[in-house]
C-alpha positions as protocol buffer text, in pm:
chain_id: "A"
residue {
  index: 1
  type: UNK
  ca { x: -1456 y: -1774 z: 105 }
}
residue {
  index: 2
  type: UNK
  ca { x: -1274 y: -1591 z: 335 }
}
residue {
  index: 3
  type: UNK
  ca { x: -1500 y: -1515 z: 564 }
}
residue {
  index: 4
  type: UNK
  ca { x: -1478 y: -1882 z: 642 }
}
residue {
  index: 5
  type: UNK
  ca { x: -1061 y: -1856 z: 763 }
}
residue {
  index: 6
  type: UNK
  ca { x: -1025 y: -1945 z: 1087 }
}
residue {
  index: 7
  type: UNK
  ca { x: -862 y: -1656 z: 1248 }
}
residue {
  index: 8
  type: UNK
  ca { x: -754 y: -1668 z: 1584 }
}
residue {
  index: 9
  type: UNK
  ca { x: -939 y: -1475 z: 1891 }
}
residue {
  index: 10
  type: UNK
  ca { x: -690 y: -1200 z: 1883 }
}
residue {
  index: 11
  type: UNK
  ca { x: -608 y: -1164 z: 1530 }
}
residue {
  index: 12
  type: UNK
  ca { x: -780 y: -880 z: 1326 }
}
residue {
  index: 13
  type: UNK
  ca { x: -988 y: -884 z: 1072 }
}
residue {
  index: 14
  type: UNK
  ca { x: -827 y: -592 z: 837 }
}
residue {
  index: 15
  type: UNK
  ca { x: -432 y: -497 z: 906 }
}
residue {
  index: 16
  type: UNK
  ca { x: -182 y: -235 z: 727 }
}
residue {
  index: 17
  type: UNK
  ca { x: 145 y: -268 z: 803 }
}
residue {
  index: 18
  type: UNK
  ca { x: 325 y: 91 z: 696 }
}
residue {
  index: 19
  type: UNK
  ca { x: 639 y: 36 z: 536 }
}
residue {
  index: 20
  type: UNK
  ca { x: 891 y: 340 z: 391 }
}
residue {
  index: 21
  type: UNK
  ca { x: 818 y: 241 z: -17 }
}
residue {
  index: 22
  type: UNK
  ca { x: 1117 y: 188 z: -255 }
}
residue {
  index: 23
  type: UNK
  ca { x: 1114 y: 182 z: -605 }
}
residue {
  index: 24
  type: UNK
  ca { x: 1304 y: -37 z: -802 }
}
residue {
  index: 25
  type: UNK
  ca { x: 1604 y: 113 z: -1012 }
}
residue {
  index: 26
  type: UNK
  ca { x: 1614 y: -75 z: -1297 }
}
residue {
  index: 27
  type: UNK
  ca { x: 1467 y: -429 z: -1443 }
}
residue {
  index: 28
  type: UNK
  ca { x: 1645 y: -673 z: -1207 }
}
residue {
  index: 29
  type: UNK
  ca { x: 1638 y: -515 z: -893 }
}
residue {
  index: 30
  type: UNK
  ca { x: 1318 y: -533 z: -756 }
}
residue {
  index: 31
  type: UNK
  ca { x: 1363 y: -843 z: -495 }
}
residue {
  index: 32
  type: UNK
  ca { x: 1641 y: -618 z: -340 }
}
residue {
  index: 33
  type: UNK
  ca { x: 1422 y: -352 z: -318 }
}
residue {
  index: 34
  type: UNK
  ca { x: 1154 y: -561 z: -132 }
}
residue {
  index: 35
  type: UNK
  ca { x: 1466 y: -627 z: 102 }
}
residue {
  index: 36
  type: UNK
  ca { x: 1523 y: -263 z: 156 }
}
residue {
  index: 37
  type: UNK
  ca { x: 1139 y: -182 z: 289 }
}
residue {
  index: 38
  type: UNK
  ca { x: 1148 y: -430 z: 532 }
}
residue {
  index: 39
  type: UNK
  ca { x: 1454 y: -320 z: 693 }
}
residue {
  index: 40
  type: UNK
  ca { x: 1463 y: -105 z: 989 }
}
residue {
  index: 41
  type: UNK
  ca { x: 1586 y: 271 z: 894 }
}
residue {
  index: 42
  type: UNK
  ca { x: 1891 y: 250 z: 990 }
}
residue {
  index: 43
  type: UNK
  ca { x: 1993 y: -80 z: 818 }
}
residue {
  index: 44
  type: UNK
  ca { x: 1836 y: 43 z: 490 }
}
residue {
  index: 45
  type: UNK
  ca { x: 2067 y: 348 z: 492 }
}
residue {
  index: 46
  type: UNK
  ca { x: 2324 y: 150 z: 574 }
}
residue {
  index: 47
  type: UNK
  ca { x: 2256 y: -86 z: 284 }
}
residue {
  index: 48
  type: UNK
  ca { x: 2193 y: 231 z: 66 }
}
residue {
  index: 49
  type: UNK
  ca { x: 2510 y: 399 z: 139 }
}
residue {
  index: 50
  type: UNK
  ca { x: 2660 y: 70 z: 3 }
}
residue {
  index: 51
  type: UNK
  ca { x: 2530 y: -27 z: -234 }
}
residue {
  index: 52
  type: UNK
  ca { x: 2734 y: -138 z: -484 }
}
residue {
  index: 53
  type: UNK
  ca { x: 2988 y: -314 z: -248 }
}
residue {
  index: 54
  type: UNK
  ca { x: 2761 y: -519 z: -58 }
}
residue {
  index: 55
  type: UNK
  ca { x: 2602 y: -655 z: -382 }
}
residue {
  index: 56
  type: UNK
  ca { x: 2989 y: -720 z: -495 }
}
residue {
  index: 57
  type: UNK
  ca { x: 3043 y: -882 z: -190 }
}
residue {
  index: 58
  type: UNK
  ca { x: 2723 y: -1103 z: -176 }
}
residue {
  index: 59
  type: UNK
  ca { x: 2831 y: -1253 z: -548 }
}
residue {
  index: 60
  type: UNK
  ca { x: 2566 y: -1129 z: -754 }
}
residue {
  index: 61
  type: UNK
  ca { x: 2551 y: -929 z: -1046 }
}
residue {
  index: 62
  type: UNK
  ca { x: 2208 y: -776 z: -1195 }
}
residue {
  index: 63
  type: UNK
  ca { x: 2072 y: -1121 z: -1164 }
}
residue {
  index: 64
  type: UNK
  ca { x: 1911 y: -1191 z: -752 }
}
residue {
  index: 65
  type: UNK
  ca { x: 1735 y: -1542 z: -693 }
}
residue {
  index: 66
  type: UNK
  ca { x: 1540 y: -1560 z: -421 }
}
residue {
  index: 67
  type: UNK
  ca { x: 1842 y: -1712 z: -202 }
}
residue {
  index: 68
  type: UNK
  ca { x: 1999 y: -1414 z: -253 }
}
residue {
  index: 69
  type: UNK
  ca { x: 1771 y: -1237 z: -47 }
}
residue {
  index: 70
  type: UNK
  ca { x: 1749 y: -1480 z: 212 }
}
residue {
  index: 71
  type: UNK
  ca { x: 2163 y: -1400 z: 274 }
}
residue {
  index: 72
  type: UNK
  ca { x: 2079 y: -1002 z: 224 }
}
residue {
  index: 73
  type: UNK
  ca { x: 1824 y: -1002 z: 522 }
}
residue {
  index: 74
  type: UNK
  ca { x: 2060 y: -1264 z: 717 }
}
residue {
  index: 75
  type: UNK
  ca { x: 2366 y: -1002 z: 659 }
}
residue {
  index: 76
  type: UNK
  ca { x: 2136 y: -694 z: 805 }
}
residue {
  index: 77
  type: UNK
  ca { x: 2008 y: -965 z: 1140 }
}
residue {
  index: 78
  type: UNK
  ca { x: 1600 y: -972 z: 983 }
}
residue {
  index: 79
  type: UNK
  ca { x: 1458 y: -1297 z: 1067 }
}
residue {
  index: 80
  type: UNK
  ca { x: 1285 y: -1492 z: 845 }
}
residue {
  index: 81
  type: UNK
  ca { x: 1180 y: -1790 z: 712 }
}
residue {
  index: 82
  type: UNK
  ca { x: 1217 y: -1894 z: 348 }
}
residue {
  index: 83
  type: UNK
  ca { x: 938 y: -2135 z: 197 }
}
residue {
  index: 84
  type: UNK
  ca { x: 1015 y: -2294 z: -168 }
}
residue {
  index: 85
  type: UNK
  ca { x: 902 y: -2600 z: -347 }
}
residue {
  index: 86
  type: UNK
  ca { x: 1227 y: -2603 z: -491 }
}
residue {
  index: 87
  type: UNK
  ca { x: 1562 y: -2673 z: -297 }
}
residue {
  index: 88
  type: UNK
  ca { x: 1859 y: -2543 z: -538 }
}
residue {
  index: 89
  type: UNK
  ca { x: 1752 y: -2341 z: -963 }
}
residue {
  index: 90
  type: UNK
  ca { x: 1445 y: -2469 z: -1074 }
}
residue {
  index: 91
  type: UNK
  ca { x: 1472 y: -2693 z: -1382 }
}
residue {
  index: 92
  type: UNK
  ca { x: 1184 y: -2536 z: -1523 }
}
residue {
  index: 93
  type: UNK
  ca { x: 1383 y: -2206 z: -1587 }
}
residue {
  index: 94
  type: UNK
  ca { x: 1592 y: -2354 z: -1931 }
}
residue {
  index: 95
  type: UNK
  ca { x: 1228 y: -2368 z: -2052 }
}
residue {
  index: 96
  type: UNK
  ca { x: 1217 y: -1958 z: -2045 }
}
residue {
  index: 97
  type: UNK
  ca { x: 1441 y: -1802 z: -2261 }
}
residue {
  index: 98
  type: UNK
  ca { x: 1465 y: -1485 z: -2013 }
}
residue {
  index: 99
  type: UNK
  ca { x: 1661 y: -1709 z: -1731 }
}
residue {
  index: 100
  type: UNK
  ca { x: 1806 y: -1918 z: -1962 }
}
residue {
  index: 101
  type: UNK
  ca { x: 2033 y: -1688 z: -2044 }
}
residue {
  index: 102
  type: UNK
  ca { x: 2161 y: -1644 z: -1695 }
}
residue {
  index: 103
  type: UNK
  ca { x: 2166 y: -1989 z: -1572 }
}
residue {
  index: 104
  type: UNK
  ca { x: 2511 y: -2105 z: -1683 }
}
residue {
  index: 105
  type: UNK
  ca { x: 2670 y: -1768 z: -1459 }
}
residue {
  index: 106
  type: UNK
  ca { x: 2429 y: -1815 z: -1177 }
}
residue {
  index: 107
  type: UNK
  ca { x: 2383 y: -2188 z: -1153 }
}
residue {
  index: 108
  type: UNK
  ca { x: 2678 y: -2328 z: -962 }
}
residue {
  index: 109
  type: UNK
  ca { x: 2655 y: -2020 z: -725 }
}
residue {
  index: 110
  type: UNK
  ca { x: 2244 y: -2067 z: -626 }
}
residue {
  index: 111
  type: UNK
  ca { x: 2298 y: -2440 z: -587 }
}
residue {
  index: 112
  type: UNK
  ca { x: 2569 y: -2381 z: -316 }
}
residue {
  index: 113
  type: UNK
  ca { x: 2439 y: -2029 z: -180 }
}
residue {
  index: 114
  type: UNK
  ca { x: 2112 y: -2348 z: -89 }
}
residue {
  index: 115
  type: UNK
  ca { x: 2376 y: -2607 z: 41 }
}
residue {
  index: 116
  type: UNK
  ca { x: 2544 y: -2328 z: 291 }
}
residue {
  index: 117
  type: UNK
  ca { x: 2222 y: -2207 z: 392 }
}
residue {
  index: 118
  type: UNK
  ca { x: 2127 y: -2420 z: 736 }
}
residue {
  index: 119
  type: UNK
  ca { x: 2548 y: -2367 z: 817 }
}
residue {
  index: 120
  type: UNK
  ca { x: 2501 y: -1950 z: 797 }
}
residue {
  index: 121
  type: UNK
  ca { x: 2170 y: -1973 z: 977 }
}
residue {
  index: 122
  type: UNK
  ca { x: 1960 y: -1936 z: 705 }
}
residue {
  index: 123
  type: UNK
  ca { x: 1601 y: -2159 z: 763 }
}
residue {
  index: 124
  type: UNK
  ca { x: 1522 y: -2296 z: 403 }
}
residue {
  index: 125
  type: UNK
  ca { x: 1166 y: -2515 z: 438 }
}
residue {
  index: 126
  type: UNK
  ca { x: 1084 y: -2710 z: 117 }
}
residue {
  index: 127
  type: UNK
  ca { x: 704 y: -2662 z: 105 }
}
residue {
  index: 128
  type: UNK
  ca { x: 423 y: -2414 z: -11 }
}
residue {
  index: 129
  type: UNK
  ca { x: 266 y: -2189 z: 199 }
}
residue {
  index: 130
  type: UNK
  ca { x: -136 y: -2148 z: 263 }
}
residue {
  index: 131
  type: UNK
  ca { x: -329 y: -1872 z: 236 }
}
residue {
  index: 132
  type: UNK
  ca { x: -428 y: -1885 z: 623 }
}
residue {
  index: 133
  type: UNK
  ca { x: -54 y: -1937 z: 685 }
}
residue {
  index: 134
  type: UNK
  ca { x: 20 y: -1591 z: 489 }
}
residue {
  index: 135
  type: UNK
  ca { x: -244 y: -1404 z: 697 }
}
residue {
  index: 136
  type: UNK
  ca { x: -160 y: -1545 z: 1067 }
}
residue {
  index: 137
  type: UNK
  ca { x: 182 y: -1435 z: 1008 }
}
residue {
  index: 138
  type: UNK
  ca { x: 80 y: -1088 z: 865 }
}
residue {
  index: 139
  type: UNK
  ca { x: -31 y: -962 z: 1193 }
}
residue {
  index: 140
  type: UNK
  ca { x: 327 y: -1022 z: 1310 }
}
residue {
  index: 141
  type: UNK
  ca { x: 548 y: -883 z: 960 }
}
residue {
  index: 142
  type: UNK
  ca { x: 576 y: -839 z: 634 }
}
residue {
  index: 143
  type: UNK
  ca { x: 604 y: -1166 z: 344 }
}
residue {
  index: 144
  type: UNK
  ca { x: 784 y: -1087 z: 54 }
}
residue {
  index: 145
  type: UNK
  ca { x: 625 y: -1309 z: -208 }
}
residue {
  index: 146
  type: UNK
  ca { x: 779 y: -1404 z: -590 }
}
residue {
  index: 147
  type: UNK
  ca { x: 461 y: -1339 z: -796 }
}
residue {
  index: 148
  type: UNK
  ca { x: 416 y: -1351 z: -1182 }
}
residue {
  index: 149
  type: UNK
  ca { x: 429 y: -1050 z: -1338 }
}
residue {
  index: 150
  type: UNK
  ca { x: 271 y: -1136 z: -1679 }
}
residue {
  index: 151
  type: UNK
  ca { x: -53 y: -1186 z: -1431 }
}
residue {
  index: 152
  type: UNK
  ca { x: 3 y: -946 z: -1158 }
}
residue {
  index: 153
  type: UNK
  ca { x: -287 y: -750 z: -1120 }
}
residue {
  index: 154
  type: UNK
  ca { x: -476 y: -448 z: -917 }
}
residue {
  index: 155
  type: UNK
  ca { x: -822 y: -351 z: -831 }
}
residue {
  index: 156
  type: UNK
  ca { x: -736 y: -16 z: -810 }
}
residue {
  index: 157
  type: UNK
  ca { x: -523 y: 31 z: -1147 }
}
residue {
  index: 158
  type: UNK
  ca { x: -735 y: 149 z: -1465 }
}
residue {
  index: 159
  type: UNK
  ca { x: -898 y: -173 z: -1620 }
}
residue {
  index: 160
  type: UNK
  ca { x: -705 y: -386 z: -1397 }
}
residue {
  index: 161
  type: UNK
  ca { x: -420 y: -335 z: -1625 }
}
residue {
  index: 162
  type: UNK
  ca { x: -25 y: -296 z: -1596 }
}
residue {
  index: 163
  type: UNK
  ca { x: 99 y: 39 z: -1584 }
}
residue {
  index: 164
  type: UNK
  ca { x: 346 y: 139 z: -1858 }
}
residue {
  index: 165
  type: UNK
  ca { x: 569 y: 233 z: -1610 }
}
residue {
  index: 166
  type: UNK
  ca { x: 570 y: -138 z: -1476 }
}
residue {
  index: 167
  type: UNK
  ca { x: 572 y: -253 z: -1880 }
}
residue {
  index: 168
  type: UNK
  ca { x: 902 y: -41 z: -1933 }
}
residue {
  index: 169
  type: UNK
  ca { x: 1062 y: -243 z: -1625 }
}
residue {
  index: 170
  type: UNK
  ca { x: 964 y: -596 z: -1713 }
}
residue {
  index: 171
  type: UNK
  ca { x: 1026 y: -756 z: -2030 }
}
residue {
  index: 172
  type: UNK
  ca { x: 713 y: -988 z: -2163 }
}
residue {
  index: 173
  type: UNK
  ca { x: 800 y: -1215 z: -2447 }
}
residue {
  index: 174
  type: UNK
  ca { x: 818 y: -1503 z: -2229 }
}
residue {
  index: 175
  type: UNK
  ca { x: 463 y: -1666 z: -2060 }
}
residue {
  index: 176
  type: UNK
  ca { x: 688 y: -1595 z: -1700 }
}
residue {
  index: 177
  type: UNK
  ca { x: 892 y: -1341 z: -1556 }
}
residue {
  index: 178
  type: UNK
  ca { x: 930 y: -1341 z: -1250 }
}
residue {
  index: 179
  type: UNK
  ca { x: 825 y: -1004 z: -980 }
}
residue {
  index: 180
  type: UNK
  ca { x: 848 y: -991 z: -607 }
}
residue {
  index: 181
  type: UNK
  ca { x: 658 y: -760 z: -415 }
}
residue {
  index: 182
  type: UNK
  ca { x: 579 y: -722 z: 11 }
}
residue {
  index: 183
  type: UNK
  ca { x: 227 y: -816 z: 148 }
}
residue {
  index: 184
  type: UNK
  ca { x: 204 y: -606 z: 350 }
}
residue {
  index: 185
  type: UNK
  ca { x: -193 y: -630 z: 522 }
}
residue {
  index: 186
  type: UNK
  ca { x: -502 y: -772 z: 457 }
}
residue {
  index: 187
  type: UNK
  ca { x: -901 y: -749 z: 440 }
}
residue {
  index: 188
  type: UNK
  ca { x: -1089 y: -1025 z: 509 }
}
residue {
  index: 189
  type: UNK
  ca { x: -1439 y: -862 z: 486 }
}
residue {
  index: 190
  type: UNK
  ca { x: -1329 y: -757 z: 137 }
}
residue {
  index: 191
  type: UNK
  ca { x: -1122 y: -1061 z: 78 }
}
residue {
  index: 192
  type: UNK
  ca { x: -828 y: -829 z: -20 }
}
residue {
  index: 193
  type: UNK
  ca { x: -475 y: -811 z: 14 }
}
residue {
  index: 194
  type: UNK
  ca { x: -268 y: -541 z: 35 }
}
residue {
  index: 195
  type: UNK
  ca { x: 108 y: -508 z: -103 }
}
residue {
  index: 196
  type: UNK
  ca { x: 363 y: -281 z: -186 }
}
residue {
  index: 197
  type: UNK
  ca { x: 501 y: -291 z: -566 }
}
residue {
  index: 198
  type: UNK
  ca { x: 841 y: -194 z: -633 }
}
residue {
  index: 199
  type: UNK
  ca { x: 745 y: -108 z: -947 }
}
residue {
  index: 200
  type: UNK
  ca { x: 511 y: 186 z: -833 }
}
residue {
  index: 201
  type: UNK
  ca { x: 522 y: 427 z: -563 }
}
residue {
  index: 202
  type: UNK
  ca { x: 205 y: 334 z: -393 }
}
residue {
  index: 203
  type: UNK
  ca { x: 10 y: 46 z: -208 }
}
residue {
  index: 204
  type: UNK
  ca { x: -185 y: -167 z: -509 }
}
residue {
  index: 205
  type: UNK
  ca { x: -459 y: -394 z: -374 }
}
residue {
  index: 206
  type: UNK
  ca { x: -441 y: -749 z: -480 }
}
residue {
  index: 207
  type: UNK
  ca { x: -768 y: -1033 z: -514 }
}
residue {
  index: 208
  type: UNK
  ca { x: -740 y: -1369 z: -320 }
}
residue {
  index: 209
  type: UNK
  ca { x: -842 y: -1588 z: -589 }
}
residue {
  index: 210
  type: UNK
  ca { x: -558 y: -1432 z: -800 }
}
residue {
  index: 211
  type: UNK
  ca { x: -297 y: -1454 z: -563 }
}
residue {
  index: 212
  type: UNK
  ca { x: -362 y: -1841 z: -564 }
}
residue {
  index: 213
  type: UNK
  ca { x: -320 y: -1824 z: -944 }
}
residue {
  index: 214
  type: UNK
  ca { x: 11 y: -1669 z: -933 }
}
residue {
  index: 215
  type: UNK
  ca { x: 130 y: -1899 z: -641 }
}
residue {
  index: 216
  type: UNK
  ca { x: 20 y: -2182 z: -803 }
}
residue {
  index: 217
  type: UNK
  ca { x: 233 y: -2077 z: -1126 }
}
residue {
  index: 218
  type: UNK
  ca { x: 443 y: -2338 z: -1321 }
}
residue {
  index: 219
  type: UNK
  ca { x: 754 y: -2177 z: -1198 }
}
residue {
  index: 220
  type: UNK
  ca { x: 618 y: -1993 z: -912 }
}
residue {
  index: 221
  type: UNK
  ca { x: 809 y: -2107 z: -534 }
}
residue {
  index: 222
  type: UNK
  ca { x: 870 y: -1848 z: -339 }
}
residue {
  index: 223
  type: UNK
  ca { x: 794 y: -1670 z: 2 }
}
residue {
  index: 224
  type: UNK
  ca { x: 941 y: -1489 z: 262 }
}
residue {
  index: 225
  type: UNK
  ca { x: 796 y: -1497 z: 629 }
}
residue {
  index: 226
  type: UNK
  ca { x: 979 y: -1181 z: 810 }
}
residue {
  index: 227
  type: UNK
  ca { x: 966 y: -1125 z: 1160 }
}
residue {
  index: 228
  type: UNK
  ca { x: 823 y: -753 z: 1257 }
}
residue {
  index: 229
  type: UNK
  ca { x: 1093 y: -451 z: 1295 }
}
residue {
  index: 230
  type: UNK
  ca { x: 1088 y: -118 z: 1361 }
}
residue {
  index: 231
  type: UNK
  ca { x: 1058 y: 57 z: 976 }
}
């Protein structure tokens, strides 16, 4: 129960942080675009008015890992911390036919983006992340989490279903596809969190005992702890 989370004296019991929203462009953009509303305004124009060069210069190509973003929000000076269970491309990914195909151009460059990562300033911890961890930090920033989309759901979306919007953006013949999205708040009363989608164009509300299912994925490893900033 939540209810039973130990918060600290000072720490609320229900939070919204207000982030500017922005939707993903296409099917493989939508960790970059969990980047872009975390950034302060003038760093997400900045990013946005380059677009295309500063995604040519960080190596990638229609194909982010989560180390990517960790150098994207180094480049633009956002503090964070990056949790995994995985150091380096997780072997469970030649399993899935959907990264499969990707590994043999991304591999070599993942593996040594993780290697360079301490040198560049980058703090990589190899461990999971607790739901009281996730809600302490909330009431100082945003965590941008890598969810499964084949399970994602919202309390607020018709029969707790996907959108077709969010069907024409993910692809959903394998049992995994990866999705990041930004927690951005949370209910304890309610036991709710909240998040921003970069599939949609609004807040979707997201149930705690869910969340654990999708963090506790096979190939699920990801989180972002981000530091607050001026949106």
């Amino acid at each position: 129960m939540w209810r039973k989370i130990n918060l600290k004296p000072v720490q609320p019991e229900k939070l919204q942080i207000q982030l500017t929203h922005f939707k993903q462009k296409s099917n493989w953009d939508c960790g970059v675009s969990c980047v872009l509303m975390v950034l302060p305004k003038v760093k997400r124009e900045e990013f946005l008015n380059n677009f295309s060069q500063i995604c040519k210069s960080e190596g990638f190509n229609k194909s982010t890992w989560t180390i990517d973003l960790c150098y994207l929000l180094k480049k633009f000076q956002v503090p964070h911390i990056f949790y995994t269970i995985t150091l380096g491309v997780h072997e469970g990914y030649r399993e899935n036919s959907f990264y499969n195909t990707i590994l043999s151009k991304d591999e070599h460059r993942i593996n040594a983006r993780f290697k360079e990562a301490e040198n560049v300033g980058i703090v990589v911890r190899k461990q999971s992340v607790s739901m009281l961890e996730i809600i302490s930090h909330l009431t100082n920033g945003p965590v941008i989490v890598l969810t499964n989309a084949k399970i994602l759901s919202c309390d607020i979306c018709k029969f707790n279903k996907i959108s077709r919007e969010f069907r024409k953006c993910i692809p959903w013949p394998a049992p995994y596809q990866g999705h990041y999205v930004v927690l951005c708040g949370f209910d304890i009363h309610n036991e709710k969190l909240f998040y921003r989608n970069p599939s949609f164009n609004d807040r979707k509300y997201l149930n705690k005992n869910k969340f654990l299912v999708e963090r506790r994925s096979r190939l699920l490893n990801s989180a972002f702890l981000t530091t607050p900033a001026k949106l």
